[in-house]
C-alpha positions as CSV (number, residue, x, y, z in Angstrom):
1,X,16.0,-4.2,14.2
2,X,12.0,-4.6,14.3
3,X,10.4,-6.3,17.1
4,X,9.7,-9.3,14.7
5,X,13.4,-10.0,14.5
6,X,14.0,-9.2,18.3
7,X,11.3,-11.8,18.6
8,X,12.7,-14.6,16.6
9,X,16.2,-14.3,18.1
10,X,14.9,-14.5,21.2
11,X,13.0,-17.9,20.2
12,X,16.4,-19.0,18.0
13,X,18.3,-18.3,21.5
14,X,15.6,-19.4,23.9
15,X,15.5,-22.9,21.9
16,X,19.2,-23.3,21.7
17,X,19.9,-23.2,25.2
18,X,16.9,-25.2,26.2
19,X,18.4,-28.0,23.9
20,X,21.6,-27.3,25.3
21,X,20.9,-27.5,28.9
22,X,18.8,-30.9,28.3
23,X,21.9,-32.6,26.2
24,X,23.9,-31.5,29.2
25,X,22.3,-32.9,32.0
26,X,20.9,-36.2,29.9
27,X,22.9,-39.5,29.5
28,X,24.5,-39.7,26.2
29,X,25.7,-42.8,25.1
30,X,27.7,-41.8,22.1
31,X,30.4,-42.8,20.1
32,X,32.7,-40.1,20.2
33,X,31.5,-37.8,18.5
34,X,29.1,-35.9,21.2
35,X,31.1,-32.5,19.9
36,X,29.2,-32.6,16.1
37,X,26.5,-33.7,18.0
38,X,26.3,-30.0,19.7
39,X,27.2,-28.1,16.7
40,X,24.2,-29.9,15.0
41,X,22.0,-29.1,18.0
42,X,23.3,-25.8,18.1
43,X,22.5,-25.2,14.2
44,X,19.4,-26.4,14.4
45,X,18.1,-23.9,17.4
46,X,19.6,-21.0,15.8
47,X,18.4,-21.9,12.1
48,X,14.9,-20.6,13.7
49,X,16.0,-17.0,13.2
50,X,14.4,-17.6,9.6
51,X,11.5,-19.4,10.6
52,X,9.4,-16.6,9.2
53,X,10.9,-16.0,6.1
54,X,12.4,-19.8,5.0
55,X,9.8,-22.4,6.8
56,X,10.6,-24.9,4.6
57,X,14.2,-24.5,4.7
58,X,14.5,-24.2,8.1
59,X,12.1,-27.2,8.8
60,X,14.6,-29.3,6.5
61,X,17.8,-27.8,8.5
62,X,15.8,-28.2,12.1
63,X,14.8,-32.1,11.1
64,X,18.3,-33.0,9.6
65,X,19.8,-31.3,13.0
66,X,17.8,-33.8,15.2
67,X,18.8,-36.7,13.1
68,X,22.5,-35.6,13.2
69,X,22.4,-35.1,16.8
70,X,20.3,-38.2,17.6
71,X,23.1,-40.3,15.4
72,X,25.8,-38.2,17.3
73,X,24.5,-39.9,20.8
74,X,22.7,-37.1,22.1
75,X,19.6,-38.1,23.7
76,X,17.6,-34.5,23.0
77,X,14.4,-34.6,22.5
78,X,13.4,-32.0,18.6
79,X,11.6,-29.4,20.2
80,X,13.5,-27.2,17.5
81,X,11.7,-29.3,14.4
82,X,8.3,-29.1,16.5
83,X,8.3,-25.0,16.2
84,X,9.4,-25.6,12.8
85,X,6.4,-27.9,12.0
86,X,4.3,-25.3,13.3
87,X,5.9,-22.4,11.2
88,X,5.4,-24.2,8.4
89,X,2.1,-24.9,8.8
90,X,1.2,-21.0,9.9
91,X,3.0,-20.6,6.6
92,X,0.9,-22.9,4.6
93,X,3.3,-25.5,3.8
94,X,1.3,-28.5,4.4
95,X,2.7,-31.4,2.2
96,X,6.5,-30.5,2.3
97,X,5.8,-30.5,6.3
98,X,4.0,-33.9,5.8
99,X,6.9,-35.0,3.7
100,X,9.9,-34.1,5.7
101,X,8.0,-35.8,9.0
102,X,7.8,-38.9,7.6
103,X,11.3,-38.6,6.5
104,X,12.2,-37.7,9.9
105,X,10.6,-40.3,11.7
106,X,12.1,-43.0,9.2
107,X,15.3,-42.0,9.9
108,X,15.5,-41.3,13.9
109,X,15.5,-45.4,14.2
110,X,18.4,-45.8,11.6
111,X,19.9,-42.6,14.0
112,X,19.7,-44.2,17.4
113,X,20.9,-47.6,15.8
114,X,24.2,-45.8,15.2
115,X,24.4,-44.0,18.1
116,X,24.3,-47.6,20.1
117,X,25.2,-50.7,18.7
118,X,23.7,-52.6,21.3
119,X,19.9,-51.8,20.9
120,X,18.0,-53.6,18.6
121,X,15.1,-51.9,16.1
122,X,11.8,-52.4,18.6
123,X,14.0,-50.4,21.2
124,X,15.0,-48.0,19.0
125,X,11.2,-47.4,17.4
126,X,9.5,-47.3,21.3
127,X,12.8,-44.9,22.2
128,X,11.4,-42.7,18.6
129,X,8.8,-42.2,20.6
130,X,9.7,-41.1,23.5
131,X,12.3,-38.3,21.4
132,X,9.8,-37.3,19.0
133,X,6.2,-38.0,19.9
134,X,3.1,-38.1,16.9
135,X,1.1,-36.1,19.1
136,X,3.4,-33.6,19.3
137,X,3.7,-33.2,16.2
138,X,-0.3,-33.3,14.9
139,X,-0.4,-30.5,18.0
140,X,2.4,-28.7,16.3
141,X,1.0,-28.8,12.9
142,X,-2.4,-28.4,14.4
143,X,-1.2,-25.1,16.4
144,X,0.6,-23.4,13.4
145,X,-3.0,-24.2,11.2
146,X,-4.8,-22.8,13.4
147,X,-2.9,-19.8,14.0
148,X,-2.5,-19.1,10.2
149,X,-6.8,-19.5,9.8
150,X,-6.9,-16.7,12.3
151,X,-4.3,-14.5,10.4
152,X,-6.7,-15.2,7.0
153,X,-10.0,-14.4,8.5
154,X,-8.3,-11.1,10.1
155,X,-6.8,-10.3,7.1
156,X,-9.9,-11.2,5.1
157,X,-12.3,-9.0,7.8
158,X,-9.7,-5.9,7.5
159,X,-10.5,-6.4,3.8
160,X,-14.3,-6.3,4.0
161,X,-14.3,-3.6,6.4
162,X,-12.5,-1.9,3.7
163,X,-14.7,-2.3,1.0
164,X,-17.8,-1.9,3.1
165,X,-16.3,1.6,4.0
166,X,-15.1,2.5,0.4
167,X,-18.6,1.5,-1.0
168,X,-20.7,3.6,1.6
169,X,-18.3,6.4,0.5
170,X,-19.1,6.0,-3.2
171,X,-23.0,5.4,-2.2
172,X,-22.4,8.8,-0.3
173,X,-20.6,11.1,-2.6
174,X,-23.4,9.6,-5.5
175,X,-26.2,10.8,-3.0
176,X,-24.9,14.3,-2.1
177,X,-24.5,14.3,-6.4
178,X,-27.9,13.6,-6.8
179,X,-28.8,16.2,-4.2
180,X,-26.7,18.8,-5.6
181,X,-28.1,18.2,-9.0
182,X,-31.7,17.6,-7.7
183,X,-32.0,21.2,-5.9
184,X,-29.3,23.5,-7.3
185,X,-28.6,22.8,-11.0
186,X,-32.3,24.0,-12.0
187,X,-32.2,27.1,-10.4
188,X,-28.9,28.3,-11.1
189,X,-29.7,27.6,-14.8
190,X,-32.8,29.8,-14.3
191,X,-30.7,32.5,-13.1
192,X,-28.1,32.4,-15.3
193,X,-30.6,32.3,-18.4
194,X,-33.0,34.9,-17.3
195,X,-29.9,37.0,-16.5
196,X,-28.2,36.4,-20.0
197,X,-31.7,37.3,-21.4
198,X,-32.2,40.3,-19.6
199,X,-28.2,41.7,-20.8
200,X,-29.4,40.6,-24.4
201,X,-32.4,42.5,-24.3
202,X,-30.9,45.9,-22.5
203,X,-28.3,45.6,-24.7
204,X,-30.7,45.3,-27.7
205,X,-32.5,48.1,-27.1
206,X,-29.4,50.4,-26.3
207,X,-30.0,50.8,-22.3
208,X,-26.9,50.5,-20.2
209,X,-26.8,47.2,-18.7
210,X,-26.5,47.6,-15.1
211,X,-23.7,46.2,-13.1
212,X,-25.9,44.6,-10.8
213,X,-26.9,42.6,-13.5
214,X,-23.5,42.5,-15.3
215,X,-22.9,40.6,-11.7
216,X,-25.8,38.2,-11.4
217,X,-24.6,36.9,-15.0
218,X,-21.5,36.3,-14.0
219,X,-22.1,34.9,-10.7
220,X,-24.3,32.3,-12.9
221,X,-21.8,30.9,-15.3
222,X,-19.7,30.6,-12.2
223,X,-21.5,28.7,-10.1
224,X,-22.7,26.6,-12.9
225,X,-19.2,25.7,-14.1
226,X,-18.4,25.2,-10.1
227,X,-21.0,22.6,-9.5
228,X,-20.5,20.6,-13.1
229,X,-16.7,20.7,-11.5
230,X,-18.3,19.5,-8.4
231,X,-20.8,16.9,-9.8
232,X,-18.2,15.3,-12.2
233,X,-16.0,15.3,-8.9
234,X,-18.4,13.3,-7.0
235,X,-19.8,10.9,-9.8
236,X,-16.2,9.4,-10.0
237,X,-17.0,5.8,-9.9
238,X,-16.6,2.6,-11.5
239,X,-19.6,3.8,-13.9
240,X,-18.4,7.4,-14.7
241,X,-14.2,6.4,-15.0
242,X,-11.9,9.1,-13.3
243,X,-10.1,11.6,-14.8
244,X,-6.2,10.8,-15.2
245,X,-3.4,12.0,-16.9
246,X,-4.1,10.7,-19.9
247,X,-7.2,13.2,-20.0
248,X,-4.5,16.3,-19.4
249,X,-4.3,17.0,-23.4
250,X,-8.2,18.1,-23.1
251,X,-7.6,20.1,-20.4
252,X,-5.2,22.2,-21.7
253,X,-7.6,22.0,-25.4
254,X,-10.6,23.6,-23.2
255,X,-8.1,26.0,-22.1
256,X,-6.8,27.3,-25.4
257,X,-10.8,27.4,-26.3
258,X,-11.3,29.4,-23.9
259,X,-9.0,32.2,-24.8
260,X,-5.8,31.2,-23.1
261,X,-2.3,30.0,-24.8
262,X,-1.9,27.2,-22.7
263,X,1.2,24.7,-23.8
264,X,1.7,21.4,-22.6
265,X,5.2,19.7,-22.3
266,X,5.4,15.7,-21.4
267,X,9.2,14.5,-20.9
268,X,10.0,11.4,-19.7
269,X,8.7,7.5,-19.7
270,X,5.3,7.3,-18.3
271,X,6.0,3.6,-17.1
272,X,3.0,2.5,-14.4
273,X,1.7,5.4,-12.4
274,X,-0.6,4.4,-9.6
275,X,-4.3,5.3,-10.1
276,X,-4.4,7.4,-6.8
277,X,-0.9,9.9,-8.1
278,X,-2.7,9.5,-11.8
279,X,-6.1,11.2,-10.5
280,X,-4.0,13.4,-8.0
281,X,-1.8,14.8,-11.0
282,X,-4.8,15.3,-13.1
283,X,-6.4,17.0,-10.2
284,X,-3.7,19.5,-10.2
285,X,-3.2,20.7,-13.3
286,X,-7.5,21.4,-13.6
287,X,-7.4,23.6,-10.3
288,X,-4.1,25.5,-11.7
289,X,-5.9,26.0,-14.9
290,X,-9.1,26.6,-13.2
291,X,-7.4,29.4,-11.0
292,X,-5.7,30.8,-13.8
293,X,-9.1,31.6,-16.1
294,X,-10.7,32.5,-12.8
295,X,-8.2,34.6,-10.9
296,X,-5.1,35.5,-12.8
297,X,-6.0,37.4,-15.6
298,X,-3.4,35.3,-17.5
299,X,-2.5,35.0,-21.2
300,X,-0.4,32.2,-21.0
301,X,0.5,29.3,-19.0
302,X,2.6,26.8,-19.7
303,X,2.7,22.8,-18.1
304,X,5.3,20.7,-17.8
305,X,5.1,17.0,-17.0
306,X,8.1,15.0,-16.2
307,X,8.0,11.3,-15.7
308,X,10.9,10.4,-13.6
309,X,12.1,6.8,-12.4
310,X,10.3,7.4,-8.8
311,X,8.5,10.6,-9.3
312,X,6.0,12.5,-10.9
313,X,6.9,16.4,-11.4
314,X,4.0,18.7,-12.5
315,X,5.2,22.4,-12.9
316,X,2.3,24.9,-14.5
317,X,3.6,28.6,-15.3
318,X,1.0,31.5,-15.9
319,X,2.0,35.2,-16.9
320,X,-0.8,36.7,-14.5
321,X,-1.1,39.6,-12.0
322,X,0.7,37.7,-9.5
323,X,3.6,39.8,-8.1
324,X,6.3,37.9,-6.1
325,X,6.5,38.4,-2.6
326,X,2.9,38.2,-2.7
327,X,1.4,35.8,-0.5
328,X,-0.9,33.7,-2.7
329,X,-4.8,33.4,-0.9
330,X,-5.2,30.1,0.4
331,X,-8.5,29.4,-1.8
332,X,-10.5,26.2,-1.4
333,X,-8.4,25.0,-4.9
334,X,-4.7,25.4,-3.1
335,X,-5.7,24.2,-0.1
336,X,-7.4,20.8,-2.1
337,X,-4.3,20.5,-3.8
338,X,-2.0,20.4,-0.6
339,X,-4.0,17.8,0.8
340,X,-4.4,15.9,-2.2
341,X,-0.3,15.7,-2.4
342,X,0.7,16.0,1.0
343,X,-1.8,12.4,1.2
344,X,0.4,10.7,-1.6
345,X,3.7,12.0,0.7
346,X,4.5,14.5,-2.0
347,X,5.5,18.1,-2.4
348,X,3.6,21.2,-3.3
349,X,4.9,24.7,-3.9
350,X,2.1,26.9,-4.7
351,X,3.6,30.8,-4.9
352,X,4.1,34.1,-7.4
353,X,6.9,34.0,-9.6
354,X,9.8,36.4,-9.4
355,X,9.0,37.2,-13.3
356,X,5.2,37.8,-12.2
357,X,2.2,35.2,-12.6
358,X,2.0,32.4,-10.5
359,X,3.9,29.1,-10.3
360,X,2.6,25.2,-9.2
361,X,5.2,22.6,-8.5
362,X,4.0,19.3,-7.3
363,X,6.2,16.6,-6.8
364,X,4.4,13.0,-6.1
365,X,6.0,10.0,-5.4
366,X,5.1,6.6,-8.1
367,X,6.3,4.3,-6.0
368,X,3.5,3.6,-3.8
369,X,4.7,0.5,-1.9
370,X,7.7,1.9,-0.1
């Protein structure tokens, strides 16, 4: 049990005996039925267990309780209603809580007229008073407003804060783009053209091409592909859409240009896969295809998709140097990948196969809300 529910047993309780102790000690003039007069009181207290999730129905069950009890010849004032007027409120239910007061205070005369024969209406309206005062109830009403307008403007400055932290991020990652592509994408096309020229023209002629050279070529298609991988990384924004499963096909099509047999295998209902596990599962399978054509010397690789009723399974298979009982080097791409799935409280077995070539299992959980 929560401390919520600790807390509203303890009201349900605390507000029981409190009406209990004050029919006890008051003078009731009833008519012989003081015992359905306490099982009414009684009701109503402990009907405030659900103040939080019924209002309504509990501010109907409090407000019939005080009339039953007041007709019953128990002189208790409705304290239970009052916090039930002001859970309503908090709640937001202004005109049922309007409605069932005026109910309420139409019928507490008709009540007390029961309850003694010998009073006559003007007693029994002044005595209304004195059980159920109006400025009890506009506090009560006023308290339990109050209260929820502070629980609004909380919620709605947890929400700017938020946004205000989510769009200096974006304004962020878009700078260090703009940086990235400002002072490095210029001069590592230089490099990587002069050195594809200066291949060309050794080979051209018949010279051996150095492997110093061999190296600096390379190293330039490298790094170029690692910062467009980087810049399309950070430009993902409202303007340029993320990457999500849907863009997998593509992925493995770039692949297969590229020289590798790459299959792809979808089982399962898609359904509605929050955008977070959509980018995350996208994410995965272009580092694992990415470390394949970099590292693993593969010729094929296989990926498997499964949509499952509360998971996400993404499996990708390679036939690549990796030897099992090898352990794997935790690259900058694994070590993104863990993060990404461990964030989204999923699973991610990144290891050699015993058949050789190297294995990615991610698990991710769809349902977000749990």
């Amino acid at each position: 049990m929560n401390k919520g529910r600790i807390a509203d047993w303890a009201i349900a309780v605390g507000m029981t005996a409190i009406l209990l102790a004050t029919a006890l000690s008051g003078q009731n003039s009833g008519w012989g039925f003081e015992v359905l007069g306490y099982v009414s009181l009684v009701a109503g207290g402990m009907s405030l267990v659900a103040h939080r999730q019924l209002p309504v129905f509990v501010l109907y069950l409090t407000g019939m309780s005080a009339l039953l009890y007041q007709g019953f010849g128990l002189d208790v004032p409705a304290l239970a209603y009052l916090f039930a007027v002001y859970s309503a409120f908090r709640a937001g239910h202004r005109l049922a809580t309007v409605a069932v007061t005026v109910l309420l205070l139409a019928g507490i005369p008709v009540a007390l007229l029961l309850s003694q024969y010998q009073w006559d209406v003007t007693e029994a309206v002044v005595h209304t008073r004195d059980v159920l005062q109006l400025a009890w109830l506009v506090a009560a009403a006023a308290a339990g407003e109050a209260v929820r307008q502070a629980e609004r403007r909380a919620d709605e400055a947890e929400r700017t804060r938020e946004e205000t932290a989510r769009r200096r991020a974006d304004e962020e990652r878009l700078h260090i783009a703009r940086e990235l592509h400002d002072s490095l994408t210029h001069q590592i096309s230089v490099i990587k053209v002069q050195a594809e020229v200066a291949v060309h023209l050794a080979r051209k002629r018949g010279d051996p091409v150095p492997d110093a050279l061999l190296a600096i070529r390379d190293a330039g298609r490298e790094a170029a592909r690692e910062l467009r991988a980087t810049l399309e990384a950070l430009r993902d924004d409202d303007e340029h859409p993320r990457h999500g499963l849907d863009d997998i096909p593509e992925l493995v099509r770039r692949a297969r240009t590229a020289g590798l047999d790459a299959t792809l295998t979808i089982e399962g209902n898609r359904g509605d896969v929050p955008a977070t596990v959509d980018r995350t599962g996208y994410r995965i399978v272009q580092e694992s295809l990415t470390n394949i054509s970099r590292h693993a010397a593969a010729a094929t690789a296989s990926i498997r998709i499964d949509y499952r009723q509360d998971t996400l399974v993404i499996h990708v298979d390679d036939d690549g140097k990796a030897v099992s009982g090898a352990e794997p080097v935790p690259g900058v791409g694994l070590l993104g990948m863990r993060e990404r799935v461990t964030a989204l409280g999923g699973r991610l077995q990144a290891a050699p196969r015993s058949e050789g070539g190297f294995s990615v299992h991610a698990e991710l959980p769809v349902d977000q809300t749990s």
